[in-house]
SEMAR-604006 format. One line per 4 residues: number of its first residue (from 0); their letters; for each residue z, y, x of N, C-alpha, C. Coordinates in Angstrom, 2 decimals, decimal comma, m for minus. Example, Ala and Ser with C-alpha at 12.3 -4.5 7.8 and 13.67 -1.06 7.14 Angstrom:
BEGIN
0> as> 7,80:m5,69:13,19:7,80:m4,50:12,30:7,80:m3,30:13,20; 7,08:m2,25:12,85:7,14:m1,06:13,67:7,87:0,03:12,90
//
This chain:
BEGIN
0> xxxx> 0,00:m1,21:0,83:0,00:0,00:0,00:0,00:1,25:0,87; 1,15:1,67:1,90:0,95:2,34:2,88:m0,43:2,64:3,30; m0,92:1,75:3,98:m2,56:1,90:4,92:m3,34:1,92:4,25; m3,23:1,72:2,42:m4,33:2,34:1,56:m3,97:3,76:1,39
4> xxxx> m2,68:4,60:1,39:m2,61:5,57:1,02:m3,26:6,72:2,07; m3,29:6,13:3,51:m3,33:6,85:4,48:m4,62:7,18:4,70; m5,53:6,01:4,20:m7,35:5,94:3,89:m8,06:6,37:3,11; m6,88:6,64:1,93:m7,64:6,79:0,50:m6,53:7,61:m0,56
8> xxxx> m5,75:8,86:0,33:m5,12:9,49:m0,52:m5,11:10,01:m2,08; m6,61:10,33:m1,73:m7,03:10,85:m2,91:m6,96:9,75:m4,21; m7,13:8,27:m4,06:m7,64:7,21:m5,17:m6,29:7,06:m5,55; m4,98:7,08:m4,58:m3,52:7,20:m4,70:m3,22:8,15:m6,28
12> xxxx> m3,50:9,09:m6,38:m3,32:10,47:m7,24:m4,56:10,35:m8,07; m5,86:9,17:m8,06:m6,22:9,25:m9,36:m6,00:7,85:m10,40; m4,94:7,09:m9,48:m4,73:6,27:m10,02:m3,52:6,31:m10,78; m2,36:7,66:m10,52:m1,76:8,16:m11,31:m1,52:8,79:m12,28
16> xxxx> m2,66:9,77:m11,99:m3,44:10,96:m13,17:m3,94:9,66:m14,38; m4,77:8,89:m14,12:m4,91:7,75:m15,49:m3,60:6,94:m16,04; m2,51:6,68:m14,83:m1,45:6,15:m15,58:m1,12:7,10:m16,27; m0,53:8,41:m15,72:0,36:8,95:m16,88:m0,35:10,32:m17,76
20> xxxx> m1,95:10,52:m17,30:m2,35:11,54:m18,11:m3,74:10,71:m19,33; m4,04:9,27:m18,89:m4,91:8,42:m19,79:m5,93:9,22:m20,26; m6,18:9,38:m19,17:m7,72:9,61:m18,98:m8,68:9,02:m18,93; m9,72:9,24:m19,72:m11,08:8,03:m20,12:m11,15:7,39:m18,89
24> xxxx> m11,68:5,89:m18,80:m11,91:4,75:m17,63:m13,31:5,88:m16,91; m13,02:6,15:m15,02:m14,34:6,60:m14,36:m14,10:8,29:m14,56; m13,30:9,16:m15,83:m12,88:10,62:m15,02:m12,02:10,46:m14,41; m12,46:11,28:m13,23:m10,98:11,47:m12,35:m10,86:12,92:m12,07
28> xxxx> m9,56:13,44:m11,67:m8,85:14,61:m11,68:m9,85:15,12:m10,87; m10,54:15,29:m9,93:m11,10:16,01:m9,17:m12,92:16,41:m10,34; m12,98:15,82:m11,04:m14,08:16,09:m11,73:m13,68:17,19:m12,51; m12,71:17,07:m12,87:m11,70:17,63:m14,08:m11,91:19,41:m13,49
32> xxxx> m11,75:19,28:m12,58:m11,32:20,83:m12,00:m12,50:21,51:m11,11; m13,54:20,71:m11,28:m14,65:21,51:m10,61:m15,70:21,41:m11,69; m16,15:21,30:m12,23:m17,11:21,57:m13,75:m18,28:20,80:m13,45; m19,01:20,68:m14,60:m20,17:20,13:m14,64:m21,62:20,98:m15,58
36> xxxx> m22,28:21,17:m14,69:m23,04:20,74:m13,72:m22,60:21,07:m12,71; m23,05:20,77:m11,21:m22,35:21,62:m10,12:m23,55:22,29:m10,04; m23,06:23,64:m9,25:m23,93:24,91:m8,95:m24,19:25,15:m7,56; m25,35:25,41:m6,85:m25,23:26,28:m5,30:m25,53:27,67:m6,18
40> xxxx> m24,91:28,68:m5,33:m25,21:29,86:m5,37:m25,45:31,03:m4,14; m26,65:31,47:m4,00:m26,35:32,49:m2,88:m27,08:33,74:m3,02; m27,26:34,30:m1,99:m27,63:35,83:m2,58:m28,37:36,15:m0,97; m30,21:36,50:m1,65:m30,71:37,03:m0,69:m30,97:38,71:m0,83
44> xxxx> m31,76:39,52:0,19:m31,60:40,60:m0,13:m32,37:41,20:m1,32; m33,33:40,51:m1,47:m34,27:40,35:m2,98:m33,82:39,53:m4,46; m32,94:39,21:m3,91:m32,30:38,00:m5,10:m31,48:37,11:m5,12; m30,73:36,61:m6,46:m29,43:35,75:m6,31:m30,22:34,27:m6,92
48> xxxx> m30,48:33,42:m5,76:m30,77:32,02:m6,02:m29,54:31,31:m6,45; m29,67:30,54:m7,45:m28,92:29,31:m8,29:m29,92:28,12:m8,48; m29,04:27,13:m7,35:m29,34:25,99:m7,97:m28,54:24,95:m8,98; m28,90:24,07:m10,23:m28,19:23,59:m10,94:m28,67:22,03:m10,71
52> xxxx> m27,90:21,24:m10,56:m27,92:19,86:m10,48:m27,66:18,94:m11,40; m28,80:18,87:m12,64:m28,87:18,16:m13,83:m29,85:16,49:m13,68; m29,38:15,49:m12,59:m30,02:14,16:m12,08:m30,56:13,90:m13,97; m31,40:13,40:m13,71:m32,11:12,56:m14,91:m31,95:13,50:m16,40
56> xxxx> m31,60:14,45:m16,57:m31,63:15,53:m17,65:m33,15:15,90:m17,69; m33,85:16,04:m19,39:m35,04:16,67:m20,09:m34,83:17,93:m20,21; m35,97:17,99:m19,67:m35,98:19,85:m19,79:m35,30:20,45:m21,31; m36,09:19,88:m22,18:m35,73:20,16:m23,62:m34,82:20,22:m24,29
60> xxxx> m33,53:20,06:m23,09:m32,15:19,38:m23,66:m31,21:20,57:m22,48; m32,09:20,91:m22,20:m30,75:22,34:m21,32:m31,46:23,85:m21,74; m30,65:24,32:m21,42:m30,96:26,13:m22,20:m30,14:26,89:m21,45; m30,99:27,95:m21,10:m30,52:28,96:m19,99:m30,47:30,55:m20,57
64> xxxx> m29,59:30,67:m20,78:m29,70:32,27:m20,81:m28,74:33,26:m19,96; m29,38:34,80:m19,97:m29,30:35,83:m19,58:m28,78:37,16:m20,29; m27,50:37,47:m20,47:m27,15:38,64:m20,84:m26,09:39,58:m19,58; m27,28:40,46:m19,37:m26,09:41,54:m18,42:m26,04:40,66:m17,35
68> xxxx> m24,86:40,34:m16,93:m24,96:40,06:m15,44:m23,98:38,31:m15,54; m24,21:38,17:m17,03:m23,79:36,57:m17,12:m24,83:35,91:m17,69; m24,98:34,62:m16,86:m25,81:33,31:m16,74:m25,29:32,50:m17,15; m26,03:32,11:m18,37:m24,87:30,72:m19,18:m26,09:29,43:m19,26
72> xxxx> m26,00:28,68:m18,61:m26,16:27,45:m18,63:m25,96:26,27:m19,63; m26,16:25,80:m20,34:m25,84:25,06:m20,98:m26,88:23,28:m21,61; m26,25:22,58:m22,44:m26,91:21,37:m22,58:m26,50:20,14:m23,09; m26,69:18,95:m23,51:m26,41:17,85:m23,73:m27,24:16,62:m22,80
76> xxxx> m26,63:15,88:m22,65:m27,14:14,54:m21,92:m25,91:13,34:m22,76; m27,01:13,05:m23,18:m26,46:11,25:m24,00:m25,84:10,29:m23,43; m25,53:9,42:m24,23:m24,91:7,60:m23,31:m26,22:7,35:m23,31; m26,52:7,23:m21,39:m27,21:5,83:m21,77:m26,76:4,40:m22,06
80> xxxx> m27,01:3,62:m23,14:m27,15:2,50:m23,22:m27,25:1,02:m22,61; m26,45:0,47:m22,12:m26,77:m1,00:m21,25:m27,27:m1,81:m22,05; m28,61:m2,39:m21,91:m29,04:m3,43:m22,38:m28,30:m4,29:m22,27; m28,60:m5,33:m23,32:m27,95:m6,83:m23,29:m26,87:m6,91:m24,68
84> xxxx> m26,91:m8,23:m24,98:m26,43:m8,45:m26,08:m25,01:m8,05:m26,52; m24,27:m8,15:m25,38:m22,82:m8,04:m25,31:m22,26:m7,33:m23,79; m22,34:m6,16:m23,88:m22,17:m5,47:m22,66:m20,77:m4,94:m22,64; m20,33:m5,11:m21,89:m18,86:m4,10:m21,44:m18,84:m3,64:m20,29
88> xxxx> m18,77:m1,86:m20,36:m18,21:m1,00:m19,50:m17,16:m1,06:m18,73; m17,15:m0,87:m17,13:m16,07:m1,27:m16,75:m15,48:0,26:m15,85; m16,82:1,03:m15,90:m16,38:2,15:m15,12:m17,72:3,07:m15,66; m17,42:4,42:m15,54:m18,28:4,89:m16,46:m18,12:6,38:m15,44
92> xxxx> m18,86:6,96:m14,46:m18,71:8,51:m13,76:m19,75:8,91:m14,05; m20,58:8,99:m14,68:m22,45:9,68:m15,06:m21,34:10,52:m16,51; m21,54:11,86:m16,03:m21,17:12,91:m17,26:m21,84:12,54:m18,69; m21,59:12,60:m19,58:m22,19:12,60:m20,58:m21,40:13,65:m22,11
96> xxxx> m22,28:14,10:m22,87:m22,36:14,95:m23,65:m22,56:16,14:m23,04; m22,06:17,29:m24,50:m22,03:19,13:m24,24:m21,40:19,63:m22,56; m22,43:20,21:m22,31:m21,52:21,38:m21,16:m22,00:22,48:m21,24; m21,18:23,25:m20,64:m21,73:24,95:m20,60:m21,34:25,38:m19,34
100> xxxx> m22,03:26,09:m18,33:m21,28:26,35:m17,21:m21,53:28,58:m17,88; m20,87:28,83:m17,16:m21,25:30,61:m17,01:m21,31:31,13:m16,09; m21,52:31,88:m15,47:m21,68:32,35:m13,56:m21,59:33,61:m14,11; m21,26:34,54:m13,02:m21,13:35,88:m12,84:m22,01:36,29:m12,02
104> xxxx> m23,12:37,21:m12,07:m24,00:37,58:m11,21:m23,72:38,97:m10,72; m23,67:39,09:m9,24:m23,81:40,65:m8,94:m24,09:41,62:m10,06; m23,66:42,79:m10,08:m24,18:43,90:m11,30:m25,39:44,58:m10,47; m26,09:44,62:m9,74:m27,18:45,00:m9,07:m28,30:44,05:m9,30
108> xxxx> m28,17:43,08:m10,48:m29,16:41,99:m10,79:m30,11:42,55:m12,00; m31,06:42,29:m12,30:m32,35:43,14:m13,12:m32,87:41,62:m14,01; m32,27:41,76:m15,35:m32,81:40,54:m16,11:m33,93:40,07:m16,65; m34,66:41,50:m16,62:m36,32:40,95:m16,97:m36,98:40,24:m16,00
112> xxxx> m36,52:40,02:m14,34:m37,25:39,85:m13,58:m36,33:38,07:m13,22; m36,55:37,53:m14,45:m35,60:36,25:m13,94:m36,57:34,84:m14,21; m36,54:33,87:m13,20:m37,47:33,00:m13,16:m36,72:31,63:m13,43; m37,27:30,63:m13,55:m36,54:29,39:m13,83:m37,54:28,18:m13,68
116> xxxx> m37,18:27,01:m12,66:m38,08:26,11:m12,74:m37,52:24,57:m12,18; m37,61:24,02:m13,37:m36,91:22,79:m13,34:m37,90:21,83:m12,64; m37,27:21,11:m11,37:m38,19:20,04:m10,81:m37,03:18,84:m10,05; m37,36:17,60:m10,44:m36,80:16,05:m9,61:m35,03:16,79:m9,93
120> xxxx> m35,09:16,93:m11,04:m33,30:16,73:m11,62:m32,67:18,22:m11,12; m33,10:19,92:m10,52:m32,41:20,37:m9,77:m33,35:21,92:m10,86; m32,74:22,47:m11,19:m32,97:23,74:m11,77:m32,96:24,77:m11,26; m33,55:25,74:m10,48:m33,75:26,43:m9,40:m33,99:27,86:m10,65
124> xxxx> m32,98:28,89:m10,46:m32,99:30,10:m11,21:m33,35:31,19:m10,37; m33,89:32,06:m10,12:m33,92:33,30:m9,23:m33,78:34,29:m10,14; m33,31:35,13:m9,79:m32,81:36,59:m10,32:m33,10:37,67:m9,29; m34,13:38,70:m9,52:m34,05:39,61:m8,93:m32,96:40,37:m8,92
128> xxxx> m33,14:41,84:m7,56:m31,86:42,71:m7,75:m32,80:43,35:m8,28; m32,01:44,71:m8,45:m33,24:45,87:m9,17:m33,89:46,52:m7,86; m34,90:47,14:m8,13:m35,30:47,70:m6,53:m34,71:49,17:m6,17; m33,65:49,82:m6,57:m32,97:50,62:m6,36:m31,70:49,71:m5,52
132> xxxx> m31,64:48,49:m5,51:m30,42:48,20:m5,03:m31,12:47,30:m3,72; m31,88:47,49:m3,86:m32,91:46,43:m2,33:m32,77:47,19:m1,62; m32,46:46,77:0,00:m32,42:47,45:1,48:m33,72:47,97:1,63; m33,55:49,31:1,67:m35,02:49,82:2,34:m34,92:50,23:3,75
136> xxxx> m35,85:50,89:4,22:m36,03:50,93:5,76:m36,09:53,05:5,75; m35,10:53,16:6,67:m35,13:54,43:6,68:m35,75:55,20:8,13; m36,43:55,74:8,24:m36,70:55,92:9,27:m36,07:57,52:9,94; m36,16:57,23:11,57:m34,99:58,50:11,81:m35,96:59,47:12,54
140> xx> m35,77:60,60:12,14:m36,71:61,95:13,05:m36,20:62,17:14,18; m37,26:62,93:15,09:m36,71:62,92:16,24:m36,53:64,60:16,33
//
């Protein structure tokens, strides 16, 4: 028990979180507290790239919108189904149903100029800044 705890602290504390908080078989506490979908986010000087990581999700089944300088994400993804006559689940970590994520975007972000293109499970958003807030080049007199 020791030399599992020392290897595998973390499985220690989610094997507790299900004893005493009975939590569905396959969530564990660390899912719990970082959201779903997961997000990259970064910020170039032209724009705030977001990537969203929706594996095996239909386009037709997520919805993105834009108000002001919040990005709401949202969607459903189903059970899939195990074939076979008599199947039992024994562990279950593939998210399934409603989520909504929301992000906060810089206030120097310009919403008409916002792009979106879903490809191989990964949702790639760009957001311009406005071009009053883009680095320009100043030049110095002599």
């Amino acid at each position: 028990m020791i030399s599992n705890m020392i290897r595998f602290p973390s499985s220690l504390f989610d094997d507790l979180d299900e004893m005493f908080f009975n939590f569905p078989a396959g969530v564990s506490r660390v899912r719990r507290e970082r959201g779903y979908p997961p997000i990259n986010m970064g910020v170039t000087d032209r724009s705030v790239e977001i990537y969203v990581f929706l594996p095996g999700m239909k386009l037709e089944d997520i919805d993105v919108s834009l108000e002001k300088n919040l990005l709401s994400i949202s969607g459903k993804r189903e059970r899939e189904e195990i074939e076979g006559e008599e199947s039992t689940i024994y562990r279950e970590e593939r998210f399934k149903g409603s989520f909504k994520r929301v992000v906060t975007l810089p206030d120097d972000v310009d919403p008409e100029k916002t792009e979106a293109v879903y490809k191989d499970g990964v949702l790639h958003i760009s957001v311009a800044k406005r071009s009053e807030a883009q680095p320009r080049k100043i030049t110095i007199k002599a």
